[in-house]
N, C-alpha and C positions, 0 to 999 in steps of 0.2 A: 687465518684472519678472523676475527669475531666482527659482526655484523650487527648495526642495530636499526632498530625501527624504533619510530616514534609511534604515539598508537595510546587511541582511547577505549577501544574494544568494545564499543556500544552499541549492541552487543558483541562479541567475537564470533562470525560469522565465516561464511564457505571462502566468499573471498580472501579474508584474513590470512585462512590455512594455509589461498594459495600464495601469498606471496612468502610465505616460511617455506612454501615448498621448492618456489623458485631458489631462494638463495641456498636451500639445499643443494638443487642442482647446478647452481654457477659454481658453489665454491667450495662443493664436498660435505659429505656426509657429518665431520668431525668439526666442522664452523660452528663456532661460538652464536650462537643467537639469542642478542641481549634489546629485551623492548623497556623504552622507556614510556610509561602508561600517566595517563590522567588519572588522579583520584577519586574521589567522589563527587567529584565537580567538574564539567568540561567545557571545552572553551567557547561554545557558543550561547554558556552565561544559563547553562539548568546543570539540575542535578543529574550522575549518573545514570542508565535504568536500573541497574543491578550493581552491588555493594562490590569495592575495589577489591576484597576478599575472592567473591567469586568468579571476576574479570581476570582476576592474575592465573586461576586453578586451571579455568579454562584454557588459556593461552598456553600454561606449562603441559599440561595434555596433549594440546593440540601442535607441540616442537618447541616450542619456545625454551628457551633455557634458564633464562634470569631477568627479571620483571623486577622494576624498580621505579619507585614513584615520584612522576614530575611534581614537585610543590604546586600548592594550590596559586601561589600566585605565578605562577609560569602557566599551567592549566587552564587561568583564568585571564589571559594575555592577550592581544593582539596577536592577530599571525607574526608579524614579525617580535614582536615577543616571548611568544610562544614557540616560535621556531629558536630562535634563541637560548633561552632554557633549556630547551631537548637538546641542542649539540653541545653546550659545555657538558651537561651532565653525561653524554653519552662519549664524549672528547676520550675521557678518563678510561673508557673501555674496550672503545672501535677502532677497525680501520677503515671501515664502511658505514655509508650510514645509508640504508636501502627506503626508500619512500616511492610511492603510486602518484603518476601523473598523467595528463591528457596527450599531454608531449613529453613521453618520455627520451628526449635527446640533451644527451647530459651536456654537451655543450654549448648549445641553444638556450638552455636555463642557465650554466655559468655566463655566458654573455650576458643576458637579461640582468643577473645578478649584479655584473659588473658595471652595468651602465647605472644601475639604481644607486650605485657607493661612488659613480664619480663625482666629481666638480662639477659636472655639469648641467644634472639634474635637479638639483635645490631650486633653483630659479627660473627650471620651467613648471616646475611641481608646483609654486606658489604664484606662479601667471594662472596658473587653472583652477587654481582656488580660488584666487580671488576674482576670477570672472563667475564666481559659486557655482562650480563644477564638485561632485561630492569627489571625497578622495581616490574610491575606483578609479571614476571617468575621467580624473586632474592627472593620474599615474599613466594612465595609458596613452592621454592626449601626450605628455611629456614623454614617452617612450617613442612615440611615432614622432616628433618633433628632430629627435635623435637619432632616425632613420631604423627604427626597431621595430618591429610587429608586437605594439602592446595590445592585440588580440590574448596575444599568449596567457595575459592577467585575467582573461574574462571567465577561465574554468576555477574551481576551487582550487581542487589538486596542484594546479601550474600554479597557484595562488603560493601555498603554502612549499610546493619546492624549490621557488625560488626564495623563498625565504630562508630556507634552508641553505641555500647554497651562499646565499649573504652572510649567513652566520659562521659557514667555516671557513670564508674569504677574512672577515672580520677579525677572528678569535686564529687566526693560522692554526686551523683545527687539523689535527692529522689524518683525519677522515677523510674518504675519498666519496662523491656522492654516486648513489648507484641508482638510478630512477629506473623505472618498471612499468610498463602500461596499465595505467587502470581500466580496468573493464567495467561495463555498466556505468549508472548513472550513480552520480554522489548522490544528489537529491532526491531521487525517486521516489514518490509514495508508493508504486507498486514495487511489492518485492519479485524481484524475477529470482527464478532455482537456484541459477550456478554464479550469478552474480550479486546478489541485493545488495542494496543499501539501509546502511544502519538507520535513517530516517524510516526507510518501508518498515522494517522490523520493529523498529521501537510504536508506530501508528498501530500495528497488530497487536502488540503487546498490550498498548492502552486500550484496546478494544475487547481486550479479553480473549484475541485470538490463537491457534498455535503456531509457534516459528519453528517444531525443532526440524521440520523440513528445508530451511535454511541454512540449517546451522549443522558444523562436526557431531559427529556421534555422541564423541567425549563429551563438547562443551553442552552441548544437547542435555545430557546427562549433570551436568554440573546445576547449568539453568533451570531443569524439573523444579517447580512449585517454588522457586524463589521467588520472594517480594518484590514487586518492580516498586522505583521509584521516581515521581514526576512532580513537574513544578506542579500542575493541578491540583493535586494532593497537597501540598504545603502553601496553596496560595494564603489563604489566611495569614499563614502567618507570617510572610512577606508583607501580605498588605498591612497587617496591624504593624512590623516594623518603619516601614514607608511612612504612615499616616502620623508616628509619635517622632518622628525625625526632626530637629532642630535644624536651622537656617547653617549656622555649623558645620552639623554634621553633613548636611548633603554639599558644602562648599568644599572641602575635602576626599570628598569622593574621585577615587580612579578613574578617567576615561572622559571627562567633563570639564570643557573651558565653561565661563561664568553662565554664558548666555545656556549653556548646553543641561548644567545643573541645579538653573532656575528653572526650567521646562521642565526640565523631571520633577523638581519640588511639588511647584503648581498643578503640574497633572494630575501628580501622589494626593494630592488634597480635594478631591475633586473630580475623579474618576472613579469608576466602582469597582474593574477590574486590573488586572494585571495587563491581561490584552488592550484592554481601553487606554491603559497606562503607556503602554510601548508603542501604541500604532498612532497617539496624540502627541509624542515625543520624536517618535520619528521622521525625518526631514530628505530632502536630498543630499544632503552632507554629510548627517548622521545616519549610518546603516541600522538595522534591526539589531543583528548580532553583538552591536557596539552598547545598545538599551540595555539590551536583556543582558551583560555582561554584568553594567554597571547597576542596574538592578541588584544583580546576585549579590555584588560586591558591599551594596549598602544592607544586606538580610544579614549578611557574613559579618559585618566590621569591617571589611579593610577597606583603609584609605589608601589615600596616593602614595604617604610612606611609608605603609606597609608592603604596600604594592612593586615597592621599588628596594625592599631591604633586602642585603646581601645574607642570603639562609647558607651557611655554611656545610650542610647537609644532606645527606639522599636518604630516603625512608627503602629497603630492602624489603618487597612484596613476595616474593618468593624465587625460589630455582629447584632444578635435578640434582643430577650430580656433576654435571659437566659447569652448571653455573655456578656451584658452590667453589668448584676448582677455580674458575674462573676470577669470583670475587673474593679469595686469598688472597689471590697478588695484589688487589688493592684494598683491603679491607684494613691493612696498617695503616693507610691515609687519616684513619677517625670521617673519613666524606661520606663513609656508607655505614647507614645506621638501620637493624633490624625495626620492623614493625613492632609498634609496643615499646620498642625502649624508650627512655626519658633523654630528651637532649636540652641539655645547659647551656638554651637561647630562648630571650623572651618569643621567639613565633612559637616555641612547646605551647604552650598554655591557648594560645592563637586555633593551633591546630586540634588541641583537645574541644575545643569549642565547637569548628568548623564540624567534628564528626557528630557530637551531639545532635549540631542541629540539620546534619541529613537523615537522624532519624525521620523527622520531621515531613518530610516528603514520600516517606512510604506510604503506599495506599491501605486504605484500609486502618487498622492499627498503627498509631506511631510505633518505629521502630526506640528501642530501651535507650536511652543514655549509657554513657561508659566503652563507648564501641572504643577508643583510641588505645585504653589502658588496656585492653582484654583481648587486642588483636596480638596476632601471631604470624610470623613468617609463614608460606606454605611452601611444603616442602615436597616433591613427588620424585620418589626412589625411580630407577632407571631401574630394574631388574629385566625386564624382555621388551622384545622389540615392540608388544605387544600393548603395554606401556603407557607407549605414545603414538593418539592416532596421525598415520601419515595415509 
């Protein structure tokens, strides 16, 4: 059975490895392990730290098989968006789909899953809004109304696996969900040894610090003197995009009823920074991650229906040999498309944009223009066991 993980790799870290190691050991050395990756954009509305080039090499070092790229507007999605995305795309190639939760009890999250897709949840979901409960605290009061522990919503991880499990109840995905304890803290600013969190890492990183004691050997080695990339670095030009935005443009915007993308307008005109910008827009109702998304989305171009158009595609980041095997038997579908190629739908030209302007957020030096046309699959030969660190 091939197994897949959804996965931003920001960076690809000790933990990471371990859960490639787990599924090694549930399901055999010869298991297919296919990660479906955020691109140069991740969902919590910044840019990646490190280029999707070298998040994939990493990953394929460190066991992975075949790394393939979530579109930028699934990347740039709501959790339940975002979980959404990652199981069709991975539908096509799993029987598992393996993801880290606080509660990892698989049927504890497909119940949770189930209650949130009945009938019976819509109308206590909109009694707790409109008492202006933000949508967390509206889901959970409605889960407990239901006779369900919507505690279970309050960790990330149980966040996004239950999302998960909506979307192969949704889509009758053939996937079976295989949750896994997460270890450590999602959030953590401090990075601990054997567990960090990609926030701890990524704060050290901007700080000039080193991670490769967090990190695999291999990916250690990949990461050496690579250019990080952060919103700080690119704020300008965010903000000079924000401040030249027409009335329009920001009523269009992904993520925003009226009230919601007149306050970002007004703030954009009006605020000096980025942070002054999100933390004057943010509300009880609206979360941070929800700004900072729809921020990106207005630096980026995409609006609502872009945000919502059917990509006919998968961009191909890299594989071994075993993933190359693997995406044979689907690569006559035309769904899976090498890095670099040109695909004949107006989001090409979308996306040739989107990579330009992450040059834009490297520190230091902007990174060159042309990254999209000039990329290349990676490709890392199996010849010894040696290889691949496990």
């Amino acid at each position: 059975m091939n197994v897949g993980i959804v996965c931003e790799y920001n960076p690809f870290h000790r933990g990471h490895k371990k859960q490639i190691e787990v599924i090694r050991e549930k399901f055999g050395a010869e298991t297919g392990i296919i990660c479906a990756m955020s691109g140069n954009y991740v969902q919590r509305g910044h840019p990646a730290i490190f280029d999707k080039t070298l998040r994939t090499e990493a990953a394929l070092r460190c066991g992975a098989d075949l790394v393939v790229e979530l579109p930028v507007t699934t990347a740039l999605s709501s959790a339940e968006g975002f979980a959404s995305g990652s199981v069709a795309v991975l539908s096509k190639l799993c029987g598992g789909l393996c993801f880290g939760a606080e509660t990892a009890n698989s049927d504890l999250l497909q119940t949770t899953a189930q209650a949130l897709l009945s009938e019976e949840f819509p109308p206590l979901l909109r009694r707790e809004l409109d008492r202006g409960c933000s949508f967390p605290a509206a889901r959970q009061a409605a889960l407990e109304a239901m006779g369900l522990s919507g505690s279970l919503l309050e960790s990330p991880n149980n966040i996004l696996a239950v999302e998960y499990c909506k979307a192969i109840i949704r889509q009758s995905s053939p996937m079976k969900p295989l949750p896994i304890a997460r270890e450590g803290s999602y959030h953590a600013e401090e990075a601990d040894l054997e567990n960090p969190s990609a926030t701890a890492l990524r704060l050290r990183l901007e700080k000039g610090l080193d991670i490769s004691a967090y990190l695999p050997e291999a990916a250690g080695r990949v990461f050496a003197a690579a250019p990080i990339h952060t919103l700080a670095a690119g704020q300008r030009a965010v903000l000079g995009k924000l401040r030249t935005m027409t009335e329009a443009e920001f009523e269009v915007l992904p993520f925003g009823s009226e009230g919601l993308w007149r306050k970002l307008m007004g703030e954009s005109r009006t605020q000096a920074t980025l942070e002054d910008i999100a933390a004057a827009v943010k509300s009880k109702r609206y979360t941070r991650s929800r700004i900072d998304r729809m921020i990106l989305c207005a630096f980026l171009g995409i609006t609502a229906e872009i945000m919502n158009m059917d990509i006919p595609y998968v961009r191909v980041l890299g594989f071994n040999d075993r993933g190359r095997e693997i995406l044979s038997g689907v690569k006559k579908s035309g769904f899976f498309i090498n890095a670099g190629q040109a695909a004949d739908h107006p989001i090409w030209e979308l996306e040739n944009r989107w990579e330009d302007l992450y040059g834009l957020f490297q520190a230091g030096t902007p990174g060159l223009p042309g990254a999209a046309k000039n990329r290349r699959v990676v490709y890392i030969p199996i010849v010894h066991k040696s290889d691949i660190d496990f």
